[in-house]
Each structure stands twice: as structure tokens, then as C-alpha cells.
N, CA, C and O of each residue as an XYZ file, in Angstrom:
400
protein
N      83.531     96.600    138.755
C      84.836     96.562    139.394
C      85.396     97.970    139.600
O      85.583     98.596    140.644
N      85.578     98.245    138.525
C      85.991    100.406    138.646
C      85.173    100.920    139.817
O      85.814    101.588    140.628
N      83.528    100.691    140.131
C      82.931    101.321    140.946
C      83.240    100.942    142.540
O      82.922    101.560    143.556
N      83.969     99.712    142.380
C      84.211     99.221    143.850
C      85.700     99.574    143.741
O      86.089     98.794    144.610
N      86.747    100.139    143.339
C      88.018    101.044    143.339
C      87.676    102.402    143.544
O      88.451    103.292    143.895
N      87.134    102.449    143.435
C      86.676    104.371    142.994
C      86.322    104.368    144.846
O      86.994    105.054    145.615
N      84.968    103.321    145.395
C      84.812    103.475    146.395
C      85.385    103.102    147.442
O      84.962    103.435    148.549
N      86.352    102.414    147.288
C      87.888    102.187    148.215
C      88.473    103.559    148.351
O      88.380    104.172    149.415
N      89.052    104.036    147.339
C      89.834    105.084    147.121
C      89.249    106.481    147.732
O      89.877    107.409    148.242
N      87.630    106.311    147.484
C      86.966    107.678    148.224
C      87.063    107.627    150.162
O      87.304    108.523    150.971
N      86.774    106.259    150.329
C      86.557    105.819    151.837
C      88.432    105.943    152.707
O      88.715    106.074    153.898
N      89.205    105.847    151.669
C      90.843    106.086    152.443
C      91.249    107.253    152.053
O      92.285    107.737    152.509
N      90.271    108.072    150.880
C      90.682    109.407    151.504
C      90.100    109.948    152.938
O      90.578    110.667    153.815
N      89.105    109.409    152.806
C      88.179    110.269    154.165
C      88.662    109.866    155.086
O      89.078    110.707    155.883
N      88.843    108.373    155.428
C      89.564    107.778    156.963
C      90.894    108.702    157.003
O      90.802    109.702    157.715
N      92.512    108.423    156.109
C      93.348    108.930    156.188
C      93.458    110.381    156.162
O      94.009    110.875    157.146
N      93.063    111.152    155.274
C      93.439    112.574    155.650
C      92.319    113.443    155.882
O      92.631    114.631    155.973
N      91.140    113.183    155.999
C      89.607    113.863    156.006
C      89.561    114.555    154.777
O      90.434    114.505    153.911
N      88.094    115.460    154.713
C      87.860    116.083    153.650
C      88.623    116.900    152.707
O      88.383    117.134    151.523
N      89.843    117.396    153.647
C      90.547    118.809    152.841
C      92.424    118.512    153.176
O      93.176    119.211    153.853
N      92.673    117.487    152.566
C      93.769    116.660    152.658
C      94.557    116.800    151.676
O      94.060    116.732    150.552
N      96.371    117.095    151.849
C      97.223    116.926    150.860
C      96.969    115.679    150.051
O      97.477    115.658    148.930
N      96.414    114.855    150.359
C      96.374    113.310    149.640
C      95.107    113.558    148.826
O      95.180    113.177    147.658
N      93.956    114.122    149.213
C      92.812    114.381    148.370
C      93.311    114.797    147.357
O      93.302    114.141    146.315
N      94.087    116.505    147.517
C      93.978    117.482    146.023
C      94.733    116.434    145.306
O      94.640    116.215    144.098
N      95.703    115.624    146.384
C      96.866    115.329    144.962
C      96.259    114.366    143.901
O      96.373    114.438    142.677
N      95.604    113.470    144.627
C      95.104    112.450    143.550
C      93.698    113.163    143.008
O      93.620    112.946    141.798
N      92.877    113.724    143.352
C      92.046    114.705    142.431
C      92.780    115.267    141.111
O      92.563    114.964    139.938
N      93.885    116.346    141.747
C      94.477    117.040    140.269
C      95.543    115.821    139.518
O      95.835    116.006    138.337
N      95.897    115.039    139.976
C      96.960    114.201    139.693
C      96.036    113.124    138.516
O      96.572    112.247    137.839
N      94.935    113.380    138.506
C      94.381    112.472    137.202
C      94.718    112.625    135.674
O      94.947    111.798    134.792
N      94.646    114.309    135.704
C      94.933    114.878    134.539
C      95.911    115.344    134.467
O      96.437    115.022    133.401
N      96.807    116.287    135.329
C      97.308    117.445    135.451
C      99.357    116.840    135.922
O     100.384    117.505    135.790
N      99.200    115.531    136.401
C     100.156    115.082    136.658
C     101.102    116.075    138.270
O     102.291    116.137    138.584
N      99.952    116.621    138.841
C     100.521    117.353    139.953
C     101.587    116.808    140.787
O     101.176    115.853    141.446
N     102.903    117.108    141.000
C     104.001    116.445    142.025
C     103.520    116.720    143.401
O     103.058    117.834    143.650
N     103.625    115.309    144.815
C     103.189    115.287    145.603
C     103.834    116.674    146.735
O     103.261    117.067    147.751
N     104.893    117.095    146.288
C     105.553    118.547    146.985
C     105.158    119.472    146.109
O     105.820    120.499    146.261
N     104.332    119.557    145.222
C     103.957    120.602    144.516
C     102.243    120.923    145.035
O     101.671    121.815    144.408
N     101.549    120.297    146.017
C     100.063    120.392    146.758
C     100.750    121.342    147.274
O     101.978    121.347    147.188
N      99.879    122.555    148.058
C     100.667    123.459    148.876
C      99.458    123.421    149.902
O      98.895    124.470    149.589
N      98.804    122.949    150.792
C      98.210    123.447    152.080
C      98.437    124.111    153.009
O      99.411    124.113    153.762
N      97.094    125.008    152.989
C      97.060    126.070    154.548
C      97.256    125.368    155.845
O      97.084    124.232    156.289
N      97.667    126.460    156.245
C      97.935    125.523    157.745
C      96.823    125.223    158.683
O      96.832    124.194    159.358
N      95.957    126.015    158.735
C      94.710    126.017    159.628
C      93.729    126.916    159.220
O      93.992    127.982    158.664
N      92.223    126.388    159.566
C      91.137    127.521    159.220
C      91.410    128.446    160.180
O      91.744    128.227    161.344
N      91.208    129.775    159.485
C      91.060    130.754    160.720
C      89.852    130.960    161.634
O      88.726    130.503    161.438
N      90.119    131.466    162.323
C      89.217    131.603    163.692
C      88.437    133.304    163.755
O      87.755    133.749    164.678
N      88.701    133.790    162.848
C      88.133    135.377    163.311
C      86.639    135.465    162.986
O      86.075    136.513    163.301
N      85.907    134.472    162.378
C      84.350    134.274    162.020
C      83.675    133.680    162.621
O      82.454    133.740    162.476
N      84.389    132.759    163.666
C      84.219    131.529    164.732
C      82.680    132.239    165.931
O      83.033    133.273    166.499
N      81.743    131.957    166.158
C      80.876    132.847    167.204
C      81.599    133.642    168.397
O      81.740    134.800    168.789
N      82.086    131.938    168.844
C      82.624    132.322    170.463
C      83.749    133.015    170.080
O      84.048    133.641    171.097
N      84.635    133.309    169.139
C      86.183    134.290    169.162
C      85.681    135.727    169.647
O      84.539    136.044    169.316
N      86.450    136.635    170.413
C      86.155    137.963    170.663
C      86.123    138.934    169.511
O      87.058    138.968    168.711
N      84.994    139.785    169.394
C      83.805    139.945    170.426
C      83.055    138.654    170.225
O      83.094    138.209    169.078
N      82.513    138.105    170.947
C      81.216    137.194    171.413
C      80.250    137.914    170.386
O      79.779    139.045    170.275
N      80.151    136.242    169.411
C      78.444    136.783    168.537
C      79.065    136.842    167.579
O      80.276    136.987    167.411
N      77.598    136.642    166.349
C      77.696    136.693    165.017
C      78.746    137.443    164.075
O      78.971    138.602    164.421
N      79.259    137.101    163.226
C      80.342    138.108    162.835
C      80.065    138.237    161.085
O      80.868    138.772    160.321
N      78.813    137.651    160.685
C      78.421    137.863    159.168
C      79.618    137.041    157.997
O      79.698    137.476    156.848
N      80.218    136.217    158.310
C      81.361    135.506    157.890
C      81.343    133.898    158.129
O      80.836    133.253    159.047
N      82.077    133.470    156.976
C      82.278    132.496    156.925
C      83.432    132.168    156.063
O      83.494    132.792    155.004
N      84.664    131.017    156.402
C      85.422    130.372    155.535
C      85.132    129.475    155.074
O      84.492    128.632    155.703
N      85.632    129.237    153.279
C      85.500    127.685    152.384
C      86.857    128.290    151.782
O      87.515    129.307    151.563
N      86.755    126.539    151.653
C      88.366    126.139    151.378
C      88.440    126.228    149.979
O      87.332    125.976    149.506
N      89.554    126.564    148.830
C      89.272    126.886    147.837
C      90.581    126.342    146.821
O      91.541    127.110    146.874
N      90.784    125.063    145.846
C      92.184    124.652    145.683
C      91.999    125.409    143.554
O      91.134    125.469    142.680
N      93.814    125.888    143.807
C      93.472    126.387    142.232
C      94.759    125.818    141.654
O      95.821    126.093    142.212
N      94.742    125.210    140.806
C      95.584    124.446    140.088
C      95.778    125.692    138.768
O      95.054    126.224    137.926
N      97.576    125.767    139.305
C      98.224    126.665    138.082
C      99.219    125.558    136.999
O     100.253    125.019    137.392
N      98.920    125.469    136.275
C      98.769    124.312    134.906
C     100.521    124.525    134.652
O     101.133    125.577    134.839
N     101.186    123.034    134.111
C     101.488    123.171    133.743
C     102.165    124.124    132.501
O     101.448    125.074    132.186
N     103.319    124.013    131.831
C     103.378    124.679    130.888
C     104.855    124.945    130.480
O     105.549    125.474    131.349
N     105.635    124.558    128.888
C     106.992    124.854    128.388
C     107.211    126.077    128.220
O     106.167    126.701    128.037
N     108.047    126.636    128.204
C     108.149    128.084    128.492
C     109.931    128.179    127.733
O     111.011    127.918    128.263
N     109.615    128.651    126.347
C     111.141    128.781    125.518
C     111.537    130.232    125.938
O     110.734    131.061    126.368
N     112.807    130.425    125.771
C     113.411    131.551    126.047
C     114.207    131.399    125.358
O     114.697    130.336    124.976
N     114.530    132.722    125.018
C     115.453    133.605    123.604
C     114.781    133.407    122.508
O     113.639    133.685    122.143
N     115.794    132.811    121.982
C     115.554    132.555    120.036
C     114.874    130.572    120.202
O     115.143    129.755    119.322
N     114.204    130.271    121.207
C     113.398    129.478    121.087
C     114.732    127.679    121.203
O     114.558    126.594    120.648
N     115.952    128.141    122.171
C     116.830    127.268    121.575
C     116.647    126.250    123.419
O     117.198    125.158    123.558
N     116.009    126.749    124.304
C     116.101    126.106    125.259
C     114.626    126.263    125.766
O     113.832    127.194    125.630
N     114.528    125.183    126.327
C     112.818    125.084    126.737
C     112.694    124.630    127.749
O     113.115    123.477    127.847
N     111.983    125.360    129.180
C     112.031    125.597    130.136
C     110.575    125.303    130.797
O     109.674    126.141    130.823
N     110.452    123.602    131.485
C     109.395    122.754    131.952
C     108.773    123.872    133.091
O     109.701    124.561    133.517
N     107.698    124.174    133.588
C     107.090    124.916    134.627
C     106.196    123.458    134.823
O     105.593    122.833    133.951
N     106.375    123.042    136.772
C     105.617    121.873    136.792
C     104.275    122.530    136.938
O     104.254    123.750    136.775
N     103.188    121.931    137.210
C     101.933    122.312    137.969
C     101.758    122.441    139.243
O     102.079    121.604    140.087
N     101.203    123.575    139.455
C     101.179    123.428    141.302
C      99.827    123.438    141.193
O      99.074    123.840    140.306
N      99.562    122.680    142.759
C      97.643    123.317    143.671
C      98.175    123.866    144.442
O      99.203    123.532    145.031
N      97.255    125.242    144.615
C      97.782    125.984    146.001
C      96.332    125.757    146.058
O      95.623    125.804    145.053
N      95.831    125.476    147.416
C      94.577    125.129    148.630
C      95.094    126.410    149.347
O      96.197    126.843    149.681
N      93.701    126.850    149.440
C      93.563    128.171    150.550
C      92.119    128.645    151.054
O      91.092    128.378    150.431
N      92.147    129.415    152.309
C      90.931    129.720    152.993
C      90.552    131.049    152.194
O      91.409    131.928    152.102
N      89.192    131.237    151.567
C      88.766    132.623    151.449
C      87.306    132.987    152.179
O      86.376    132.182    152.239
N      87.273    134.196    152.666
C      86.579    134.466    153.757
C      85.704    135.157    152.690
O      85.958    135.930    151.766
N      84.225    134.411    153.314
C      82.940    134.892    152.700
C      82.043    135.643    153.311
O      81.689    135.088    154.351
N      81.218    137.220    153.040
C      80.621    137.435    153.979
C      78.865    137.228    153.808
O      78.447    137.238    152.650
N      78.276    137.121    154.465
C      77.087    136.572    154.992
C      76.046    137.611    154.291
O      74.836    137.498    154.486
């Protein structure tokens, strides 16, 4: 039964938001990490400067992958330890450019 949820859940991520989706990271990090759904942060678009056809025309030794880093929770006291100060968890998702 778990294995036929698991494979629901994989097949409406892919239909609804494709591979690299605010809805993916969230329920990925959201297992453990309790990530808030305004706390995913996605890029806006892959860039284009590694692309063949972008100018100049031709190989450009480059490539982008998408890369998500979950900054953790964590209580955070200040002063003499009398107030304690929640930091939620964020994912920030981002493009880093690889070269060839």
C-alpha cells in the first residue's frame, strides 16, 4: 500500500510541476525538516549563456544543474538566555554553472 502512495505522489509531482518544482522541494524537505510552503525559494529561469545556439554560435564548455540547499532550522536565545528566537527553515533552489 505505502508503495502505491509513494507512486501516486511521485507521478503528481511530475504531471503538476515537472522535475524542478516548488511542490517537489517542498514535500522532499518537508518530510523531516518541516519546510513552510513560502519558505521554498525558486529561480526564476535556467540561464541561457551555455545554450549552443546563444551568441557567439557554438560550444561554450558549460553547463547548468539545479542545486536546492536547505538552511535548517534552529532556536536562537538572546541576552541572558530569557527570550528564544524560532529561525524557520528555508530551501533556496538555484542554478550553478558547471564547466566542461
Amino acid at each position: 500500500m505505502r508503495a502505491v502512495v509513494v507512486a501516486l505522489i511521485s507521478v503528481a509531482i511530475v504531471v503538476v510541476g515537472g522535475r524542478h518544482s516548488k511542490l517537489r522541494y517542498w514535500i522532499e524537505f518537508n518530510r523531516w525538516d518541516r519546510v513552510a510552503w513560502a519558505n521554498v525559494d525558486m529561480p526564476d529561469a535556467k540561464p541561457h549563456d551555455c545554450d549552443f545556439l546563444n551568441a557567439p554560435l557554438g560550444y561554450k564548455g558549460c553547463h547548468y544543474e539545479i542545486q536546492a540547499v536547505l538552511n535548517g532550522s534552529f532556536d536562537f536565545q538572546s541576552g541572558e538566555g530569557k527570550s528564544v528566537v524560532h529561525v524557520p527553515a528555508v530551501v533556496d533552489v538555484h542554478w550553478v554553472r558547471v564547466k566542461e
